[in-house]
C-alpha positions in Angstrom: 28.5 -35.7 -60.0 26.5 -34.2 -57.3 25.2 -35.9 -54.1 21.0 -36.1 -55.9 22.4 -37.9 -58.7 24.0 -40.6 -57.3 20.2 -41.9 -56.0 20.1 -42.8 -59.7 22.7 -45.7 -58.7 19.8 -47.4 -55.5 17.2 -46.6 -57.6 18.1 -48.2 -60.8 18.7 -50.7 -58.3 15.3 -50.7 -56.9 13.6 -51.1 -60.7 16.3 -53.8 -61.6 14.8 -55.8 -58.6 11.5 -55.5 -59.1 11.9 -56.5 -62.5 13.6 -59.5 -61.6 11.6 -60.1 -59.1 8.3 -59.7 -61.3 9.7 -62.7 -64.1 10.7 -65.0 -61.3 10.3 -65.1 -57.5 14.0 -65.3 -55.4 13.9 -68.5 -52.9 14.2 -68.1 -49.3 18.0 -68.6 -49.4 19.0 -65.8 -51.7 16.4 -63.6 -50.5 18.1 -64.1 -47.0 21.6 -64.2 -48.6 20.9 -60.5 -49.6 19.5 -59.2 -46.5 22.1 -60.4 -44.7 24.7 -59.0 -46.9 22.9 -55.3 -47.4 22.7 -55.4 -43.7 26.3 -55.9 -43.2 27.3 -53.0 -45.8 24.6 -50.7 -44.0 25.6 -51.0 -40.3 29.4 -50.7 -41.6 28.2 -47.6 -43.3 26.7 -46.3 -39.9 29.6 -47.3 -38.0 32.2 -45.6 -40.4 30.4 -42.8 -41.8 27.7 -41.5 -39.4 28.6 -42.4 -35.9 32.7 -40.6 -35.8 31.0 -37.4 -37.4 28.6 -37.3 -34.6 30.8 -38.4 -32.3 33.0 -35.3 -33.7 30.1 -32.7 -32.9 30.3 -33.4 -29.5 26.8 -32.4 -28.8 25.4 -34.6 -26.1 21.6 -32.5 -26.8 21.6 -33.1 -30.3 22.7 -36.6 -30.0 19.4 -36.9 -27.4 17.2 -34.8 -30.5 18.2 -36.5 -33.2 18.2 -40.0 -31.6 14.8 -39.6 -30.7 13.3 -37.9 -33.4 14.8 -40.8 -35.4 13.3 -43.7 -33.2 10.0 -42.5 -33.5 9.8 -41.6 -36.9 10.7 -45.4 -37.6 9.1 -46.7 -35.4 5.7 -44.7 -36.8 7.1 -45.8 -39.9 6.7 -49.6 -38.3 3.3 -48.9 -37.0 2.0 -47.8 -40.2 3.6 -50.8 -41.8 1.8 -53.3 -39.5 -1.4 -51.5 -40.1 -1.0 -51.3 -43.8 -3.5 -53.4 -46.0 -3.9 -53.4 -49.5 -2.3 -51.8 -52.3 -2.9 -48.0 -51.2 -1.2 -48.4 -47.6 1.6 -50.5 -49.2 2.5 -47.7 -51.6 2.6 -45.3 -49.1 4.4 -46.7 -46.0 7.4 -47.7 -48.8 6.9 -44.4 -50.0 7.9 -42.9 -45.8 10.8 -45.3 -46.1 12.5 -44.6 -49.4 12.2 -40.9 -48.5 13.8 -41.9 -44.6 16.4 -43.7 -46.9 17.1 -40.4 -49.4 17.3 -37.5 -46.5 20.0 -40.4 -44.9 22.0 -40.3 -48.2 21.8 -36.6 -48.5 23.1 -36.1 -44.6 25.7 -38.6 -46.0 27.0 -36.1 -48.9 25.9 -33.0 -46.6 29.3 -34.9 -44.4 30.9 -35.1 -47.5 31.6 -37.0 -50.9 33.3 -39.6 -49.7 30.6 -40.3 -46.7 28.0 -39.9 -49.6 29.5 -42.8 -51.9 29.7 -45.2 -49.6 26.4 -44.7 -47.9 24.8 -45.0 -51.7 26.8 -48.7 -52.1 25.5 -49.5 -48.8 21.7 -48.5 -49.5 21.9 -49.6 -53.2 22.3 -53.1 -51.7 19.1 -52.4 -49.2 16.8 -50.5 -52.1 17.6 -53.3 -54.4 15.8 -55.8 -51.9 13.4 -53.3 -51.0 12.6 -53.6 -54.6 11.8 -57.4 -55.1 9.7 -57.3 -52.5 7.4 -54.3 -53.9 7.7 -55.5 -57.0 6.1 -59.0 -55.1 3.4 -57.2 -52.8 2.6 -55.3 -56.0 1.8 -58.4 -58.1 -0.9 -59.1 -55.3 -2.6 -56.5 -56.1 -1.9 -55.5 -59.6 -2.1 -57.5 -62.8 0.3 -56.3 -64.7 3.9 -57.3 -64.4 4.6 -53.9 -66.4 2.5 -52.0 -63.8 4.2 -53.3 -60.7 7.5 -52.6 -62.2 6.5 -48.9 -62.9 4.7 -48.3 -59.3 7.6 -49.1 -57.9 10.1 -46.7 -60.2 7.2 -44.0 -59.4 7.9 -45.1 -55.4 11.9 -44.7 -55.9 11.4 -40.9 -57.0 10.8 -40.3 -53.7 14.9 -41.5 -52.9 16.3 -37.9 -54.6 13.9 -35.7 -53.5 15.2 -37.1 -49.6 18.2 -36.4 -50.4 17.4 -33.4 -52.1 16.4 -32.2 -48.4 19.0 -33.9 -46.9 21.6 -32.2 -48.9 20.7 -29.0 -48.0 21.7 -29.8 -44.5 25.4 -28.7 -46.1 24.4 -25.1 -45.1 23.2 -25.7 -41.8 24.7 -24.7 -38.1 26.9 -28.0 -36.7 24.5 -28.5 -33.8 21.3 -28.6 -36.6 23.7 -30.9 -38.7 24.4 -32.9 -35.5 20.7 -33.6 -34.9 20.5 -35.0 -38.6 23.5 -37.0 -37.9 21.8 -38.5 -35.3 18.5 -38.9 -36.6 20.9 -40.9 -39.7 22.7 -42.8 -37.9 19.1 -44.4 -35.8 17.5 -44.7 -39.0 20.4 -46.8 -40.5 20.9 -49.1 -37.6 16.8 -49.5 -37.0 17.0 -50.8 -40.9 19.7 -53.3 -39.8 18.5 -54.5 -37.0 14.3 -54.6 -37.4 14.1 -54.6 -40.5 16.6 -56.5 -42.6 18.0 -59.0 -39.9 14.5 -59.5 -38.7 13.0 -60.6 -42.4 16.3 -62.4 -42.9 16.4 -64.8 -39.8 12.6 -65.6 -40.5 13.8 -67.7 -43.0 15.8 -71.0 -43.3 19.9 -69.8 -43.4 23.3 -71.8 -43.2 26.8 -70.4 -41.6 27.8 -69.4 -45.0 24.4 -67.2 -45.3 25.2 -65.8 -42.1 28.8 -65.0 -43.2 27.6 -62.4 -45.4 26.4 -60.6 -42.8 30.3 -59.8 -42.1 31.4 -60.1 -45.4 29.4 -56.7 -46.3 30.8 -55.3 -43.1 34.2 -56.1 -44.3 33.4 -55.2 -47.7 32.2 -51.3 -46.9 35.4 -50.8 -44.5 37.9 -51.9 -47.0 36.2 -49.9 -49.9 36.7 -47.0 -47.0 40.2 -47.6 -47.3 41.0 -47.8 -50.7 38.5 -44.6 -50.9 
């Protein structure tokens, strides 16, 4: 199974999501429940996955490349996303960050299979949230249940071709495959930190919704193990 069609796994994910998301809105506790959990499986994946194979390069100039180019593509990505209004803009800032999230999962299997696997159970868990709330921002602006559903499927395309790109980074000189480490391994902890973790604490939690935080961290490092 090669590294472009395990994006079938997140984006089935994504379209399950918006599909549960279109028949019946999630309340504030599970919505945060998941964030909390997908953000805890993602920064696990960063630590364990990313960060020792960059760390391995031992390229302190592509660690200064990548990390930059990958704080101000998402933070770009942020701008737009503040500006974004209406239907249009929504599509296509979501569309910048699915295709961030693919070119991360193809650096992942560029590393190797066993980076790739568990970078697509840690993204499947963010995509599938990133789905509800398309699927809800859709629903604003579109009629249809059916039509919001299929937007969004037509906005998770996007996920292989990423890592379509990013899986051609395989071929590429270490220090070029450093800087992509790098540029990964900002991307994935920017998605923890101001994205998931931020949208998760804006609503009302408890200690055991906080505790999933840890118990995807926990989660991803074991499934290391027994991988």
């Amino acid at each position: 199974m090669s590294g472009i069609a395990y994006t079938l796994i997140p984006l089935a994910a994504m379209i399950i999501g918006a599909s549960v998301a279109a028949v019946r809105t999630p309340g504030p506790a599970v919505t945060s429940a998941i964030q909390h959990f997908a953000a805890g499986v993602v920064f696990a994946a960063a630590a364990s996955e990313i960060l020792p194979d960059l760390k391995h390069a031992g390229s302190v100039l592509a660690i200064v490349i990548g990390g930059a180019a990958g704080l101000a593509t998402m933070l770009t990505v942020k701008s737009l996303s503040s500006r974004a209004k209406g239907g249009v803009s929504l599509i296509a800032v979501t569309g910048i960050d699915i295709l961030i999230d693919g070119l991360v999962l193809g650096i992942g299997f560029a590393a190797g299979a066993r980076q790739g696997i568990l970078l697509t159970i840690a993204l499947t868990m963010e995509i599938l949230f990133l789905g509800v709330t398309m699927s809800l921002e859709l629903r604003e602006v579109v009629a249809s249940r059916v039509r919001a559903i299929a937007m969004t499927a037509g906005i998770g395309l996007l996920l292989p071709l990423g890592a379509a790109i990013g899986t051609l980074a395989g071929g590429l000189p270490e220090f070029d495959l450093a800087v992509l480490f790098a540029f990964g391994l900002i991307a994935l902890l920017y998605l923890v930190t101001e994205e998931l973790l931020v949208e998760a604490h804006e609503m009302p939690d408890s200690a055991m919704i906080t505790s999933l935080f840890f118990m995807g961290f926990l989660l991803l490092i074991v499934l290391e193990e027994v991988i």
